[in-house]
C-alpha positions in Angstrom: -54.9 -24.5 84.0 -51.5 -23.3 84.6 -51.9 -19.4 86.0 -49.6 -17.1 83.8 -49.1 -14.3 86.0 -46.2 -13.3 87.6 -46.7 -14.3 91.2 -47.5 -17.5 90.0 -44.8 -18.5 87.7 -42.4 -17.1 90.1 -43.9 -19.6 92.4 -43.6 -22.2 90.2 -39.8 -21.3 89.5 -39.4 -21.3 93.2 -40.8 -24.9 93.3 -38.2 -25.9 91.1 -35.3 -24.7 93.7 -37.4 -26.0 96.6 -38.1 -29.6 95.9 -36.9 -32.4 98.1 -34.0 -33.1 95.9 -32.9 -29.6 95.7 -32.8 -28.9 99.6 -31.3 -32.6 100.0 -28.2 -31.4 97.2 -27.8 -27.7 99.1 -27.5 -29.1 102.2 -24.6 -31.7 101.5 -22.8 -29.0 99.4 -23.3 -27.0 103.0 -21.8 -29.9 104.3 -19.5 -30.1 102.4 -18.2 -26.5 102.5 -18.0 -26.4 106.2 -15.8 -29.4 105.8 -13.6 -27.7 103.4 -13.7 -24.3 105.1 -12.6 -26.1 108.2 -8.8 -26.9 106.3 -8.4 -23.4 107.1 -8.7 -23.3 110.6 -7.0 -26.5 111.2 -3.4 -25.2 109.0 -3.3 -22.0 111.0 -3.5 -24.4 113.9 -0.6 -26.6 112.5 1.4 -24.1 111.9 1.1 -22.6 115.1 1.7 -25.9 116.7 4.9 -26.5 114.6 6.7 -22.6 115.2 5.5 -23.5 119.0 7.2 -26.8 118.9 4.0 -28.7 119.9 2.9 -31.9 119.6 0.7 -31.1 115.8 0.2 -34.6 114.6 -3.7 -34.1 115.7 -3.7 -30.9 114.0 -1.9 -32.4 110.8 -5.0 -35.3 110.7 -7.3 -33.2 110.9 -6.1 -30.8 108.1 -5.6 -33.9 106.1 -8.7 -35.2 106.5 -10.7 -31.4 105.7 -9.1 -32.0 101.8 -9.9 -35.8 101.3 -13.0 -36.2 103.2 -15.7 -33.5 101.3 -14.6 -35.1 97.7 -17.2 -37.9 99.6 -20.2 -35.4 100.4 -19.4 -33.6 97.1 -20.3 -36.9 95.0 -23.5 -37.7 97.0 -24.6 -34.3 96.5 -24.1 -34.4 92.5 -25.9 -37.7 92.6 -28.9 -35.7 94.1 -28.3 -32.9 91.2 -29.0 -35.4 88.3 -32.3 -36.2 90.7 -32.9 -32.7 90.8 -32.5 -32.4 87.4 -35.4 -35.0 86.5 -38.0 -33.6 89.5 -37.7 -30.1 87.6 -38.5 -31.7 84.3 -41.0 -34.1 85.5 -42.6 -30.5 87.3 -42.3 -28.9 83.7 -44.2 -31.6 82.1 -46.7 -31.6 84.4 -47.0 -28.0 83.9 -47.2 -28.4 79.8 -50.2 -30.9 80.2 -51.5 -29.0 83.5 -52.3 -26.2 80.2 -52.9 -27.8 77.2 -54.7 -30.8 78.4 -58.1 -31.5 75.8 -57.3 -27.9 74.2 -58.3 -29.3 70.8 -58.1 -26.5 69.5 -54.3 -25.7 69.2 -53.9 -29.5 67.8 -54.3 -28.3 64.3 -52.2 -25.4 64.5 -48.5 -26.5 63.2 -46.8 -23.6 63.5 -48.2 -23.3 67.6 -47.2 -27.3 67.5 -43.7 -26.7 66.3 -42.7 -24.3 69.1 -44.3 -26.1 72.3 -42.8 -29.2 71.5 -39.4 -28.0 70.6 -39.6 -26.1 74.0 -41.0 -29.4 75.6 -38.5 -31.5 73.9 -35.2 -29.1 74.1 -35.5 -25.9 75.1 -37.3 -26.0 78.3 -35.1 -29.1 79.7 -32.1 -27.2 78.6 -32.8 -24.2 80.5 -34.1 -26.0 83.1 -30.5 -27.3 83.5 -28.7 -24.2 83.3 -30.8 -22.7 85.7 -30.1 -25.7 88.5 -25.8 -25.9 87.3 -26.3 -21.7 87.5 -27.7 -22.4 91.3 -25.2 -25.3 92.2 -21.9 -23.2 91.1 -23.4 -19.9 92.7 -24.1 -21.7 96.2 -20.7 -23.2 96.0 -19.1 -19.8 95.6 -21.0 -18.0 97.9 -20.7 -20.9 100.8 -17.1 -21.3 99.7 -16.0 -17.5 100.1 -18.0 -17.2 102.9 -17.2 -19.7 104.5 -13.3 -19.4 104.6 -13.7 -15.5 105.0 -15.3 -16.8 108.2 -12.7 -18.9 109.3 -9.9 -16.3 108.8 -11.6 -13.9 110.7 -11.9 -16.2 113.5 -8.8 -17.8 113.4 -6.5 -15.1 112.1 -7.7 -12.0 112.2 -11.1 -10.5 112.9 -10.5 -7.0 110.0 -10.7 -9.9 107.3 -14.6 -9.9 107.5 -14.9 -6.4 107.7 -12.6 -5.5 104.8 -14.0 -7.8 102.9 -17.6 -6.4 103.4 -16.6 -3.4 102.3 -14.9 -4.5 99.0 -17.8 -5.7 98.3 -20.2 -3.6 98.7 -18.1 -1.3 96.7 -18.0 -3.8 93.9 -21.6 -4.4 93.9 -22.2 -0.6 93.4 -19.6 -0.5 90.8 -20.8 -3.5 88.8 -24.7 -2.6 89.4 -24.0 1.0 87.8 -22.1 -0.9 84.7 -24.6 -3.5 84.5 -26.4 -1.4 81.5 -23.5 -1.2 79.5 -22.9 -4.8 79.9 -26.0 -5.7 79.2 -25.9 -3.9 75.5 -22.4 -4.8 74.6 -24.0 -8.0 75.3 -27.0 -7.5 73.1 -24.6 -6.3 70.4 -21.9 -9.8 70.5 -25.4 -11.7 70.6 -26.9 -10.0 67.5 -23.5 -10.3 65.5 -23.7 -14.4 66.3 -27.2 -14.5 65.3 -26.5 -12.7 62.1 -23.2 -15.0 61.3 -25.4 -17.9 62.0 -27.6 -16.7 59.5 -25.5 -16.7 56.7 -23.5 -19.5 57.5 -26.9 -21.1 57.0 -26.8 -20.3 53.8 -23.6 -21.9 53.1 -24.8 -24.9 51.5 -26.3 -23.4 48.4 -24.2 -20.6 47.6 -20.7 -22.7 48.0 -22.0 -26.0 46.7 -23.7 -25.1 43.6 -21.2 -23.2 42.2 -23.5 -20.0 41.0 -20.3 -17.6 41.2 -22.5 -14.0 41.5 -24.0 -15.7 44.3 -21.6 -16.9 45.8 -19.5 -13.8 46.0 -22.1 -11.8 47.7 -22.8 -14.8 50.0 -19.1 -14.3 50.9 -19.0 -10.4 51.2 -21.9 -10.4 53.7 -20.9 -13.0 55.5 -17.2 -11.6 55.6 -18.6 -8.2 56.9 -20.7 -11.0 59.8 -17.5 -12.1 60.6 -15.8 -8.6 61.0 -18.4 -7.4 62.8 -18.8 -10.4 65.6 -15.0 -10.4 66.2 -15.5 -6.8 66.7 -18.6 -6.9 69.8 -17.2 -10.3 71.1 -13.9 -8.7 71.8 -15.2 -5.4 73.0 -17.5 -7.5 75.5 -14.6 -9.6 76.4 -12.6 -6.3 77.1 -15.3 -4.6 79.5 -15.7 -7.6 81.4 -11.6 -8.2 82.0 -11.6 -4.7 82.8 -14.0 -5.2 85.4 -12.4 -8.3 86.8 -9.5 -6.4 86.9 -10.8 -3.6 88.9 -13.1 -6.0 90.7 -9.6 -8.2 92.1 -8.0 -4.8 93.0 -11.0 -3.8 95.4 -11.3 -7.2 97.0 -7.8 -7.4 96.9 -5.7 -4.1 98.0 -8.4 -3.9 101.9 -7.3 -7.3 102.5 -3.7 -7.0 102.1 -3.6 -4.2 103.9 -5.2 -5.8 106.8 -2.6 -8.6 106.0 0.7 -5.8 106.3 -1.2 -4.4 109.8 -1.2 -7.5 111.4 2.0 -8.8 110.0 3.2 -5.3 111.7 1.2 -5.6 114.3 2.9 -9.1 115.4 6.6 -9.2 114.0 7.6 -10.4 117.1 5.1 -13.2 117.1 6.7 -15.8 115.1 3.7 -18.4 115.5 0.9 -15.8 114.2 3.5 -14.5 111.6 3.4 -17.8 110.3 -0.5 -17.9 110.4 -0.3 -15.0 108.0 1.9 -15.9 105.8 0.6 -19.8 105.3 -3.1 -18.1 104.3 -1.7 -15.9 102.0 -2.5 -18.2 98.7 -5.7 -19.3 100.0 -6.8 -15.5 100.5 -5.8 -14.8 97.0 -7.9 -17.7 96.0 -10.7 -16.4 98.2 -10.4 -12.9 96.5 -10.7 -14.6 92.7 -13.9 -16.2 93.0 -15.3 -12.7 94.4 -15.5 -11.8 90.8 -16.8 -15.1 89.3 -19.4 -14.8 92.6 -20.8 -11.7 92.0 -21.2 -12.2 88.3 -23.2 -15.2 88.8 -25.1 -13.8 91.3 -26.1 -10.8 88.6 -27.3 -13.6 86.2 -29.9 -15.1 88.5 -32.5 -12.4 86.9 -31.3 -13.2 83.1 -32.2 -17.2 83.8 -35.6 -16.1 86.1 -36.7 -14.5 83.2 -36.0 -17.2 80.6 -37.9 -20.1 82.4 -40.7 -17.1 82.8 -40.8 -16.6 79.1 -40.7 -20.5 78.4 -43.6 -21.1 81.2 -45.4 -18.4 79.0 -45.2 -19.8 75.9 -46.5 -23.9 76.9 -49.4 -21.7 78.2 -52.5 -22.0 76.1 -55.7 -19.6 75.3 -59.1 -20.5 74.8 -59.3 -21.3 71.2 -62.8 -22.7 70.8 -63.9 -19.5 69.5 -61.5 -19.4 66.5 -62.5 -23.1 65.3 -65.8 -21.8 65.2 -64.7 -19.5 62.3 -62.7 -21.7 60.3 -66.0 -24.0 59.6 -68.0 -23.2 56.4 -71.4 -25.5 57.7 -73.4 -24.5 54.4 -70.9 -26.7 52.6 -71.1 -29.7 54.7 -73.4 -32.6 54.2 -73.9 -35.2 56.6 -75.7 -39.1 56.3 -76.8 -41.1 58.7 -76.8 -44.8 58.6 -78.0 -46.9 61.3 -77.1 -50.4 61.6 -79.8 -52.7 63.0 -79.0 -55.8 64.3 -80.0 -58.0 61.5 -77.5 -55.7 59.5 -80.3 -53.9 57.7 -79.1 -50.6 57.0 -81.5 -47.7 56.4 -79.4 -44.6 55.2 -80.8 -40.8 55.3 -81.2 -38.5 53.0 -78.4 -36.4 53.2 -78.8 -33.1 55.3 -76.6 -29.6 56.0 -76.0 -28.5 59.3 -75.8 -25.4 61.0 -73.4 -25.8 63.8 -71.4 -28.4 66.0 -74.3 -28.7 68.0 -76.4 -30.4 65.3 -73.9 -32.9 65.6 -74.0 -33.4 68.7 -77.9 -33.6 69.0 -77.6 -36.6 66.7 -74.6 -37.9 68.3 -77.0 -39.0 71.2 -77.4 -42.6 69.8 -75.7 -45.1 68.1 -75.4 -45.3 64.4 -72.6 -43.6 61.8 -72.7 -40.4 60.6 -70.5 -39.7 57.2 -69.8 -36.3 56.4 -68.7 -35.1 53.1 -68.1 -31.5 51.8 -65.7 -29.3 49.2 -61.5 -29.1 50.2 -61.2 -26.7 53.3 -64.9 -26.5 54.3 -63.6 -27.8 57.6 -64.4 -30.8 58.2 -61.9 -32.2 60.7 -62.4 -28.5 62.5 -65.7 -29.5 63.0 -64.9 -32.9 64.4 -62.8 -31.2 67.2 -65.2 -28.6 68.1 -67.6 -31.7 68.3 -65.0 -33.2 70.8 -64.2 -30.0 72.6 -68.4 -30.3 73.9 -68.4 -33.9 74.6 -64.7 -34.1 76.3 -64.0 -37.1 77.7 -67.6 -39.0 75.9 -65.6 -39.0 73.0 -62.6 -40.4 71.1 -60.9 -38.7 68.4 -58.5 -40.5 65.7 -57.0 -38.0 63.3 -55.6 -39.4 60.2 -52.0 -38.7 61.3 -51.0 -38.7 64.7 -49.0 -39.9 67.1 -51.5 -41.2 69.8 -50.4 -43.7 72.1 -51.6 -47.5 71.6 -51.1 -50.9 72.9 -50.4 -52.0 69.8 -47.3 -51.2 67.7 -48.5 -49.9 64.4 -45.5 -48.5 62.9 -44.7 -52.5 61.9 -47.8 -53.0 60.0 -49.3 -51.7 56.5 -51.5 -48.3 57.0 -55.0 -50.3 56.8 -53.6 -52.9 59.4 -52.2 -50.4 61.5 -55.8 -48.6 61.3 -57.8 -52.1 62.1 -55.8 -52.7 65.0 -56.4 -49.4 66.1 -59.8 -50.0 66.0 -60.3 -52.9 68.0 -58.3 -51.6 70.3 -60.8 -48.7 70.5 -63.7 -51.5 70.7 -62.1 -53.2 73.3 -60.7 -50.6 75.7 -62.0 -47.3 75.1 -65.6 -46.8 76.9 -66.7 -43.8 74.7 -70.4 -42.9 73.6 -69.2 -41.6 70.1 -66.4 -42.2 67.7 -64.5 -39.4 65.5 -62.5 -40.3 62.6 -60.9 -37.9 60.4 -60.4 -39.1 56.9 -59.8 -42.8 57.8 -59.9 -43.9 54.3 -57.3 -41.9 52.9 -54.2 -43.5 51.4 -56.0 -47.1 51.5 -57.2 -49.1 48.6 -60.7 -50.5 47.6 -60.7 -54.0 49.8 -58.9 -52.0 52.9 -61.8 -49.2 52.5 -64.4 -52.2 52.7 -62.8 -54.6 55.5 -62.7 -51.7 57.9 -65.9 -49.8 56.6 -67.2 -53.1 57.8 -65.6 -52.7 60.9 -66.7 -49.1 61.3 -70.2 -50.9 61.1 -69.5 -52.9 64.2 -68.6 -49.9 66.2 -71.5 -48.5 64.6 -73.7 -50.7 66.6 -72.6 -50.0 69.9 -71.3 -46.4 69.9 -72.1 -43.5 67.2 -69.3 -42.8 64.6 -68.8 -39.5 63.1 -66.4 -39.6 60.3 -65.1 -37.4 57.8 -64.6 -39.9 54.5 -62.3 -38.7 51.9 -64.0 -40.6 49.1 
């Protein structure tokens, strides 16, 4: 069963980043960096080539060829992503079934049902994807301004990595010791969405039907909703482009200074003073995606602790104990027929029973055990608990469900679909007893006896237990 502590799920989270289509994706886009990064070091050379009157035709390929050729890695590397994509959803599944495999009993619980499947279905592969997009933009960035930070420094001027360094640092400080205000402002904009969503919900009835004291507090409320998100979405949006602001000055101000030394430095150097004026728009583009870097970089604990939460709710509990409480046994009657083979039926008289293992006891041979009680005695609880002791020697057919068969029954009446259900069981399943839950419901008098005749057959080689609703 999947382990729900922290070391583990962490582990599991890492597996998602670690697969062989995540490493095979982060190394082209490392690829394809360098190859970008490289454009740098081969303009400076141009340039220099061209104030030196040189022969910069080699130079000029080769800075050509740095901006068309990673467009090609780029692609094979987003090819891998959507790979990536599935191996972390196929890992999720197997991590849903890894938990709830045979726990019977959570099947009955529709509430429990509701919210495993819709994170199955959409919320789990949703944040699955955000988390992999979150880890292919922030590589990109980081290997990006790294990268041509890099290249500068070894091609231009060495202060570029140190300046930089120290911007930021100082902006990680900065934005660690505002990361608490963020984080509430956030809070705030969320809760005011989440509240507009509400009554925006509640649209339909109160504009449509036309009840005009409803309506009008349905439009004061939601009015106030409306005041109130513009109100925290804007003040968000105003601490984070303050930040950014103050952010692009930090990164911005040491390396332009380095910029004015060395322009200084060499004014009578007309090949490097070219160097530093042809970089100039690629170190303010540098210098913008510090901002958008670091950011990301602060949201890698926001999505950690989503998929932890999501892990955390597929994960089941024991639940046997709980069944056990929800069966009222005094209230239960069971019969057993038994079905020689020259189809002479002896039936029992009918007898209570004290627990699921009763059932089982006389489970041990073939023959058909009906049982029969008041509304909610439960019935069908008992038929799982009897399946949750015999495991894999048993087969259990609700009466609604969505178990997977050979045969397509959606294109058939209820008592066809439920006979070719049937024989598929006699064929194919190799089971020592048979649970059916209410098989006769919804089915009229001739269906009830063609498959209670059927039920017979089965009768004969394995034992039925069914819950009749007649």
């Amino acid at each position: 069963m999947f382990n729900t502590s922290s070391p583990k799920m962490q582990k599991q989270i890492l597996g998602l980043l670690t697969n062989r289509w995540a490493i095979a994706c982060l190394t082209i886009l490392t690829f394809q960096q360098l190859i970008e990064a490289s454009s740098t070091i081969w303009l400076v050379k141009l340039m220099a080539s061209i104030t030196l009157g040189e022969n910069f035709f080699p130079f000029l390929f080769l800075y050509l060829s740095s901006l068309a050729l990673p467009y090609i890695p780029f692609c094979i590397a987003f090819i891998f992503k959507i790979s990536w994509k599935q191996e972390a959803l196929r890992s999720f599944i197997n991590a849903f079934v890894a938990s709830n495999k045979n726990n019977i009993g959570e099947w009955s619980n529709k509430g429990l049902k509701e919210e495993k499947l819709s994170i199955l279905t959409s919320e789990g592969p949703t944040a699955l994807h955000a988390l992999i997009d979150y880890v292919w933009d922030l590589y990109t960035y980081v290997l990006s301004v790294f990268f041509n930070i890099l290249a500068l420094s070894l091609v231009v001027e060495p202060l570029f990595i140190v300046a930089y360094a120290f911007s930021v640092t100082i902006v990680i400080i900065v934005m660690k010791l505002n990361r608490r205000a963020q984080r509430q402002l956030t809070k705030k904009a969320l809760t005011a969405r989440i509240d507009l969503c509400q009554s925006l919900l509640a649209a339909w009835d109160n504009v449509l039907l036309g009840n005009r004291y409803n309506f009008e507090l349905w439009q004061d409320k939601t009015s106030q909703r409306v005041n109130r998100c513009l109100q925290r979405n804007v003040a968000l949006e105003r601490f984070d482009q303050i930040l950014a602001i103050f952010v692009a000055l930090m990164t911005s101000i040491p390396s332009l200074l380095v910029v004015i030394y060395s322009v200084l430095q060499a004014k009578s150097d007309p090949a490097r003073l070219a160097s530093f004026v042809v970089i100039l728009p690629l170190l303010f583009m540098i210098l913008s995606y510090t901002y958008q870097t670091l950011t990301l970089a602060f949201r890698w604990t926001m999505h950690r602790g989503k998929l932890m939460a999501i892990y955390r709710a597929i994960t089941s509990k024991d639940s046997h104990a709980p069944l056990e409480k929800k069966v009222q046994w005094p209230k239960i009657m069971v019969t057993h027929s038994t079905t020689a083979p020259n189809d002479h039926i002896s039936m029992a008289i009918p007898q209570p029973i004290k627990s699921h293992t009763d059932l089982v006891k006389q489970a041990s041979s073939s023959g058909r055990l009906t049982m029969r009680g008041e509304n909610g005695s439960g019935k069908s609880t008992a038929l799982m608990l009897v399946k949750n002791s015999l495991n894999n020697r048993a087969f259990f057919l609700p009466t609604h469900n969505q178990l997977s068969f050979i045969s397509e029954t959606n294109k058939y009446s209820t008592g066809e679909s439920l006979k070719k259900r049937l024989l598929e069981i006699l064929e194919k399943v190799d089971v020592d007893v048979l649970l059916l839950d209410e098989w006769d419901a919804n089915l009229d008098r001739e269906n009830q006896e063609q498959l209670s005749s059927l039920i017979d057959e089965l009768a004969q080689k394995k034992c039925v237990i069914e819950v009749r609703h007649r």
